[in-house]
C-alpha positions as semicolon CSV with decimal commas, in nm:
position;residue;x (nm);y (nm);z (nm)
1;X;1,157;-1,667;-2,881
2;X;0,791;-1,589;-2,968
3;X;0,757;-1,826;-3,279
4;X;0,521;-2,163;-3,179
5;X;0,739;-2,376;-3,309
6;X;1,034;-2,250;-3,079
7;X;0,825;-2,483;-2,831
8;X;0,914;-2,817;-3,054
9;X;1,200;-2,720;-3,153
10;X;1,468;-2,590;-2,848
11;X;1,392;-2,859;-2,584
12;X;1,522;-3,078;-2,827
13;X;1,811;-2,879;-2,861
14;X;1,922;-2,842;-2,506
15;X;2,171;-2,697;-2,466
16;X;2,370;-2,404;-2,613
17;X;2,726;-2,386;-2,550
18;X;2,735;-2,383;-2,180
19;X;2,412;-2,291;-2,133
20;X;2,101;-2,455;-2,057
21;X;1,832;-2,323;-2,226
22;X;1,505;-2,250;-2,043
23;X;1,194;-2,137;-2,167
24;X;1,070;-1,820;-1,937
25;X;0,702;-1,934;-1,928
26;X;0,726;-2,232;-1,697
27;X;0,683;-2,218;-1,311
28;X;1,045;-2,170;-1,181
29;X;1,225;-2,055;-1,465
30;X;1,236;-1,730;-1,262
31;X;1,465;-1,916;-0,945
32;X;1,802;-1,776;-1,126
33;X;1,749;-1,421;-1,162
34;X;1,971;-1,328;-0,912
35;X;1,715;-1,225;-0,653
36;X;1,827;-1,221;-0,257
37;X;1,617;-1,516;-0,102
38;X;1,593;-1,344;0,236
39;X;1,443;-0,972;0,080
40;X;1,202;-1,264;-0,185
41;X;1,060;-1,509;0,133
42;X;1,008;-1,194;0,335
43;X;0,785;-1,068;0,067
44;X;0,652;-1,416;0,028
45;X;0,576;-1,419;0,349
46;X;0,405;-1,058;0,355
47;X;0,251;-1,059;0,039
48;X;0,069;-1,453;0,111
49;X;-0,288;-1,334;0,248
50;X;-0,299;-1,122;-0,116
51;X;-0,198;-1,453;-0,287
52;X;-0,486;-1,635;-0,096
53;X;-0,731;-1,379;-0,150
54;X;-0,647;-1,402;-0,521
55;X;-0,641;-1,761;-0,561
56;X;-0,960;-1,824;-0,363
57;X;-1,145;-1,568;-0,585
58;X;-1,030;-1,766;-0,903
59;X;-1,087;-2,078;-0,794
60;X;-1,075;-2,373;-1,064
61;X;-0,976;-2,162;-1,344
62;X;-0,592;-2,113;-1,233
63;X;-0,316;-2,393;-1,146
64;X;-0,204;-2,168;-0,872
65;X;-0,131;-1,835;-0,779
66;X;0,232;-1,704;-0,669
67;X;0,398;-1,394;-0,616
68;X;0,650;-1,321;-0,893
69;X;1,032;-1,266;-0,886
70;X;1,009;-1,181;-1,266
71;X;0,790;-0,896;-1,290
72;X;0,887;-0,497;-1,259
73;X;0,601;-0,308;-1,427
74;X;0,303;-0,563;-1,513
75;X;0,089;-0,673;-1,251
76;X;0,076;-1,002;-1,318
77;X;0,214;-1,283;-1,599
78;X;0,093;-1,664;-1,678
79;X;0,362;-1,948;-1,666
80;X;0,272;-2,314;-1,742
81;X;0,364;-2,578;-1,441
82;X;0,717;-2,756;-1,593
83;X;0,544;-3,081;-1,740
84;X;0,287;-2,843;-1,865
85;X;0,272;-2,806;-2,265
86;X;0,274;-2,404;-2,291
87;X;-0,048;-2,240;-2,398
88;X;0,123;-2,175;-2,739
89;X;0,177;-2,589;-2,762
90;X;-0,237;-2,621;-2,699
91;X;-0,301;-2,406;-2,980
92;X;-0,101;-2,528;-3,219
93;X;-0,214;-2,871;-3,150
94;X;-0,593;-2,791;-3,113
95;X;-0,510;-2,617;-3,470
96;X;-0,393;-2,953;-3,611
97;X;-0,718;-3,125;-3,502
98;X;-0,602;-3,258;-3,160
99;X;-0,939;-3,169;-2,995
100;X;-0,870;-3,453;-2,723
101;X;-0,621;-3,291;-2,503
102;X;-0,743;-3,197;-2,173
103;X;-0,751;-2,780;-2,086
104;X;-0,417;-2,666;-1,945
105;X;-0,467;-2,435;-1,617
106;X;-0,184;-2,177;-1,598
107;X;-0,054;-2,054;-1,302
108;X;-0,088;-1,679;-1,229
109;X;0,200;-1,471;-1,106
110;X;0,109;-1,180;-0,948
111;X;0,377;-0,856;-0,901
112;X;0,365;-0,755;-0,533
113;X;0,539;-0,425;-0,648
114;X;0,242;-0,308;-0,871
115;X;-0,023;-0,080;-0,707
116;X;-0,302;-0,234;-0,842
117;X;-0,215;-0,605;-0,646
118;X;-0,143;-0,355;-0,344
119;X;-0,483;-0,248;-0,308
120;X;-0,589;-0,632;-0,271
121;X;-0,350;-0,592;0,064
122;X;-0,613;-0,396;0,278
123;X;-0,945;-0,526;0,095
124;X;-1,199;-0,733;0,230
125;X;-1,467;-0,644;-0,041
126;X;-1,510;-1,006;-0,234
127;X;-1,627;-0,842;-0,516
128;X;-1,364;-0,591;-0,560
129;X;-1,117;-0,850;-0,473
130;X;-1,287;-1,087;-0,768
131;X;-1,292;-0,831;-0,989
132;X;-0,926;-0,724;-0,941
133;X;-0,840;-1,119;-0,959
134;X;-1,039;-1,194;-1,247
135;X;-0,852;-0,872;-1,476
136;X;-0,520;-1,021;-1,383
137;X;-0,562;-1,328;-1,467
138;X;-0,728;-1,223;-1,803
139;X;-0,488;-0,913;-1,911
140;X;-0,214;-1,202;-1,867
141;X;-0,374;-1,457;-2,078
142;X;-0,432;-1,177;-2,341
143;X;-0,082;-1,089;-2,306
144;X;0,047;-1,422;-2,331
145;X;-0,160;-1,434;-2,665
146;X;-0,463;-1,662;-2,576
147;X;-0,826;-1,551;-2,639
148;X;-0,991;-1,490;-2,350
149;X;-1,330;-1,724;-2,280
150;X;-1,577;-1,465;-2,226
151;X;-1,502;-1,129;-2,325
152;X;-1,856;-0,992;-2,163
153;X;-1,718;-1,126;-1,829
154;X;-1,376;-0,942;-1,888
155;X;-1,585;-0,640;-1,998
156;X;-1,820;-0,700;-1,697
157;X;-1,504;-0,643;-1,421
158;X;-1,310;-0,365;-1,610
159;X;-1,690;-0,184;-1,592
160;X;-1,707;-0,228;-1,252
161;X;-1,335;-0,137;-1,178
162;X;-1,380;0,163;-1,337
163;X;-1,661;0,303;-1,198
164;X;-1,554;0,284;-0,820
């Protein structure tokens, strides 16, 4: 459900049938898709120096960082922590003049699977490494629908992406 006032209106709700319903954007919503928990903390386990080397170059501006269970072809996603209000909820409320609310920091999942969080594996160039960090977390917060803060900066790592 992609409307913003799905956000309002199915917690109160519940429940359907015999099924709890969960929204996909929160941190953990992923823990029932059937994955096999020995193959998902192996990668875990493989893939936590990348999740590190992401998390440092982002610094304040994410939650966290984890590896995802739910992605297959993105590189990475943004989920809001469970007691979170989703970043749909902020701008619906900063768009009825609740200006007060304090700046939700998502939490970046990143797809071990995609070649372009592989190639943070073997780097130990900061800047590539920031660069790389800094277009996931900001193609995901596009995707997710939010505007990004500085478009020159987004501009600025995609340029130098590009030209190595």
């Amino acid at each position: 459900m992609a409307d913003d006032i799905d956000d309002i209106v199915i917690p109160a709700y519940g429940k359907y049938k015999d099924f709890d319903l969960k929204a996909v954007n929160r941190a953990g919503s992923d823990e029932e898709l059937g994955v096999n928990k020995e193959e998902a903390e192996k990668k875990d386990k493989e893939f936590k120096p990348v999740v590190e080397k992401i998390k440092k170059a982002l610094g304040s501006k994410v939650k966290d960082v984890k590896l995802s269970k739910r992605l297959s072809d993105s590189p990475s996603c943004i989920v809001v922590d469970e007691n979170d209000p989703s970043l749909q909820m902020e701008r619906m409320m900063k768009a009825m003049g609740q200006n007060g609310m304090t700046e939700v920091k998502p939490i970046l999942e990143v797809n071990g699977d995609h070649p372009l969080v592989a190639k943070l594996k073997d780097s130990s160039d900061e800047t590539f490494i920031a660069d790389v960090s800094a277009v996931l977390l900001d193609q995901a917060l596009l995707i997710s629908g939010a505007e990004l803060k500085d478009p020159a900066e987004f501009v600025k790592h995609m340029n130098n992406l590009l030209s190595n």
